[in-house]
N, C-alpha and C positions, 0 to 999 in steps of 0.2 A: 542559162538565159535569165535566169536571177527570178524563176517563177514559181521558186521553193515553197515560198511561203503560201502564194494562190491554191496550188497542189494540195497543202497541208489541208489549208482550209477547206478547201474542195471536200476530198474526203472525209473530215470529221463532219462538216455539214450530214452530205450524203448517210452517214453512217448513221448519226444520233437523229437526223429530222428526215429520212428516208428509211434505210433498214430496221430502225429497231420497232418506230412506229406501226411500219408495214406489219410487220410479225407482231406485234403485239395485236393490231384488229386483225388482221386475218386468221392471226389462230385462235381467236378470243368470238368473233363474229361469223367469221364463213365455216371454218373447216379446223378441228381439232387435230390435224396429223402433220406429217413433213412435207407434204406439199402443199400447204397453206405458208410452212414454213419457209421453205426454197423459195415460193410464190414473193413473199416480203421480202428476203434478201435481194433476188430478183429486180424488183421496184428500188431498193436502196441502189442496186446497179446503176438500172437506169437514171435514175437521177443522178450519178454521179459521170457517167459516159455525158450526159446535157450539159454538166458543169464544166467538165475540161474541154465537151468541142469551144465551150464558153471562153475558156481562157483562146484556146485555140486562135478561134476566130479573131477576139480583138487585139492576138499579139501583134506587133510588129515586126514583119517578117524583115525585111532589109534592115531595118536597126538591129536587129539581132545577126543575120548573114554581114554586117559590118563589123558588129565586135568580134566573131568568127573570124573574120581576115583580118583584126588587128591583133587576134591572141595568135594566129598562126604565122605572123610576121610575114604577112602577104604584102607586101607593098603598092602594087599595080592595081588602082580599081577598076572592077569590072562593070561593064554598062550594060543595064538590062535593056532592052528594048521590048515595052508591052505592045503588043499590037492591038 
């Protein structure tokens, strides 16, 4: 879909300004052990599950299900009817 790059980004965000942040105050502030630690990976997750529903959401779903039937040499288009 050509959202390589979104994805990438996505994830380094999440990783360097979610996870690593998360684990450094939580095991630095709440709790000294691995469940402070899982606790901030955790949070780096999450913030990265926000991100891609983010690409998600604003993709273009028929522009994409279009270049789909030009690479599959579909030639008939198909009409959606939303109701």
């Amino acid at each position: 879909m050509g959202r390589t790059g979104g994805v990438f980004y996505a994830g380094f965000i999440a990783s360097w300004f979610g996870q690593v942040p998360g684990v450094f105050l939580l095991t630095r502030y709440w709790r000294d052990d691995l469940y402070a630690l899982y606790t901030g990976i955790a949070v780096g997750y999450c913030m990265l599950v926000f991100l891609y529903g983010t690409i998600v959401y604003k993709s273009d779903w028929h522009k994409y299900a279009d270049m789909a039937r030009e690479r599959s040499e579909v030639h008939n288009k198909v009409v959606i009817v939303e109701e």
